[in-house]
C-alpha positions in Angstrom: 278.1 51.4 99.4 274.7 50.4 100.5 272.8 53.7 102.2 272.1 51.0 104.5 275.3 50.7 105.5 276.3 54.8 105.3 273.3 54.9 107.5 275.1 52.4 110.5 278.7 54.3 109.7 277.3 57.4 110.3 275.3 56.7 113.3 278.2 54.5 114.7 280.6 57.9 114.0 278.1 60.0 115.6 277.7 57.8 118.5 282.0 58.6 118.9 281.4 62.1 118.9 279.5 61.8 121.2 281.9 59.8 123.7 284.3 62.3 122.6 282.3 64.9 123.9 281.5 63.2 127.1 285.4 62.7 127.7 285.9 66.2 127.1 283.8 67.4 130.0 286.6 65.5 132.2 289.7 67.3 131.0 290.7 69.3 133.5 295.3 69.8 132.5 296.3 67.2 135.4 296.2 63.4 135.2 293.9 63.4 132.2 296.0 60.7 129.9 293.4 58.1 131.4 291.0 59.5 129.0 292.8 59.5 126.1 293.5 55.4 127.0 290.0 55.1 127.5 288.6 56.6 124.7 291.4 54.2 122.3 290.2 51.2 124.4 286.4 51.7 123.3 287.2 52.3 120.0 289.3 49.0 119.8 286.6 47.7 121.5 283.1 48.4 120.2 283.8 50.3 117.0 286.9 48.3 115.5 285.0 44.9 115.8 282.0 46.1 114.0 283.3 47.9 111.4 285.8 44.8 110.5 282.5 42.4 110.7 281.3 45.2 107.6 284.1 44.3 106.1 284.4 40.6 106.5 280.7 40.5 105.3 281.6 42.4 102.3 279.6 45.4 103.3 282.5 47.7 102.5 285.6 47.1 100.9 289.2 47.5 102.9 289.9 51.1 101.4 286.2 52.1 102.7 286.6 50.5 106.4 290.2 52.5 106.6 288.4 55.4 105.6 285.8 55.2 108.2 288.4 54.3 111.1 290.4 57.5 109.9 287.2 59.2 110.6 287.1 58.0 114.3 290.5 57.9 114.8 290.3 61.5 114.4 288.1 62.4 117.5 290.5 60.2 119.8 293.2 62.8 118.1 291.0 65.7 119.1 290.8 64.6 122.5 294.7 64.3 122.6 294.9 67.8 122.1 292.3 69.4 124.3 293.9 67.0 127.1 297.3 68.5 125.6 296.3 71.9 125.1 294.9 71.8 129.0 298.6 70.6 130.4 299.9 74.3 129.4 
C-alpha cells in the first residue's frame, strides 16, 4: 500500500477516535443508545464512502479496506460498552 494512502487511513482512523471520544463525554447510563446510532450513522456516512472510493480506485485491495473498517468498527464497539458499562 501506497504511504500515501496509510497516511489518509490513519488520519481518517484518527479523526474516529476522535468522534469516539467526543461521544463519550455524553454517556451518562440513561437514554445513551442515541450515541451509539449516531456514531454507526457517521461511519456509514463519511468513513464507509471513502474508504470504498480507495477501493474502487484500486488504492487498496478488498482484504485491506475490511481490515481498515474492522479498525473503525472497533471504536463504535468501544462506545457500546462504555454506554453499556454506564447502564449498571
Amino acid at each position: 500500500m501506497d504511504e500515501m494512502v496509510v497516511k489518509e487511513l490513519d488520519d481518517i482512523e484518527l479523526i474516529v477516535s476522535h468522534w469516539k471520544d467526543d461521544y463519550m463525554k455524553y454517556v451518562t447510563g440513561k437514554n445513551d443508545e442515541y450515541l451509539f446510532e449516531e456514531f454507526l450513522e457517521e461511519l456509514d456516512t463519511h468513513v464507509s464512502p471513502k474508504v470504498r472510493r480507495l477501493y474502487e480506485n484500486k488504492y487498496i485491495d478488498y482484504n485491506e479496506m475490511g481490515i481498515f473498517m474492522d479498525r473503525c468498527y472497533k471504536h463504535l464497539m468501544e462506545l457500546r460498552e462504555a454506554i453499556d458499562e454506564a447502564r449498571l
